[in-house]
C-alpha positions in Angstrom: 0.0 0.0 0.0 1.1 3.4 -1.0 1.7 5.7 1.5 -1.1 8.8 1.8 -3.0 7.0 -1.3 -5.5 5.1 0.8 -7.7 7.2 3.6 -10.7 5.8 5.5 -13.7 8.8 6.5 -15.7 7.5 9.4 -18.5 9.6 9.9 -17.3 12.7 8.5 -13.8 12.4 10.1 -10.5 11.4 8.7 -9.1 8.8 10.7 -5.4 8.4 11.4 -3.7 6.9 9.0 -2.4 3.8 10.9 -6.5 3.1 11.2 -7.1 3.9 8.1 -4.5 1.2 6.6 -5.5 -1.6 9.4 -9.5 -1.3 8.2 -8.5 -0.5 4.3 -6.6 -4.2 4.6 -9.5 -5.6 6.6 -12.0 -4.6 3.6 -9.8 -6.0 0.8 -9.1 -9.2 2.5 -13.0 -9.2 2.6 -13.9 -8.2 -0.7 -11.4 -11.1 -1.7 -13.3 -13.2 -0.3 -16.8 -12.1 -0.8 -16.6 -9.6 -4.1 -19.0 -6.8 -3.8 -20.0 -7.3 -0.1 -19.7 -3.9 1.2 -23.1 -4.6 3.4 -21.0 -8.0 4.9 -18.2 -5.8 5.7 -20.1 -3.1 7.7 -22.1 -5.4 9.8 -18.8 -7.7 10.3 -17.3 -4.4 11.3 -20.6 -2.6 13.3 -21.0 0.0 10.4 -24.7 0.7 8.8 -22.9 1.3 5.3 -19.4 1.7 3.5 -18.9 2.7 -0.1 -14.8 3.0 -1.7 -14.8 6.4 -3.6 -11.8 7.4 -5.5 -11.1 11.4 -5.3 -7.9 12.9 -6.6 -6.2 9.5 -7.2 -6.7 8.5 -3.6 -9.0 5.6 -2.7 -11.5 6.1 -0.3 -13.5 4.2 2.0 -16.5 6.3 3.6 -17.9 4.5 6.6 -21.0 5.3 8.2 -21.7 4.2 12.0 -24.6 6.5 12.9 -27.9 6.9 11.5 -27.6 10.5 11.5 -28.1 11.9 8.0 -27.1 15.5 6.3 -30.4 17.2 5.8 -31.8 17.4 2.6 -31.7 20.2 0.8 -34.2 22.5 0.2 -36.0 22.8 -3.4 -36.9 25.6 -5.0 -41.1 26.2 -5.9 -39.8 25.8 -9.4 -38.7 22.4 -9.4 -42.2 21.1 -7.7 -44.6 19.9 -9.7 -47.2 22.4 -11.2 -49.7 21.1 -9.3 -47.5 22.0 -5.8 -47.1 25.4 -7.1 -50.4 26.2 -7.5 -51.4 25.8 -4.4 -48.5 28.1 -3.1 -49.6 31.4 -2.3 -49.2 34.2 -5.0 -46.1 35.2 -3.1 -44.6 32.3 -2.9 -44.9 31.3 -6.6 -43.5 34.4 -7.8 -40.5 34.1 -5.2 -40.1 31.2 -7.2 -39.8 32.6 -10.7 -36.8 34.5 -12.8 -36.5 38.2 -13.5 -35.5 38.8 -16.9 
């Protein structure tokens, strides 16, 4: 394993790199084993999910152990349907709309 080329982000957080190596070996000798098991691994390893991403030419492996979710992002009145925007007030729907 190259050095700085593999990180692990648990929860948001980088984790050290020793950790990082020690689980990024854990998950290939798993995936060895049991190719495309990512659910497998997590619940071997008390995760809910793990994914591998590749950014930058650096592999990595986000982990998630809490339920706790970003939340979602709000859409604008102009990407609900026609019917939603209807029955926003008159306001609302041209707060929505653009000025040429």
């Amino acid at each position: 394993m190259t050095e700085g080329r593999l990180s692990v982000v648990r929860d948001g957080v980088d984790l050290p790199e020793e950790q990082a190596r020690a689980l990024w070996r854990a998950f290939s000798e798993h995936m060895e084993r049991s190719r495309h098991d990512f659910d497998g691994f997590a619940r071997d390893h008390g995760f809910l999910s793990v994914r591998a991403e590749h950014r930058r030419g650096r592999a990595i492996l986000i982990v998630s152990s809490t339920a706790s979710m970003p939340p979602p992002r709000p859409s604008r009145p102009s990407q609900q349907p026609r019917k939603a925007r209807e029955s926003m007030p008159p306001q609302a729907r041209a707060a929505g709309t653009k000025r040429r």
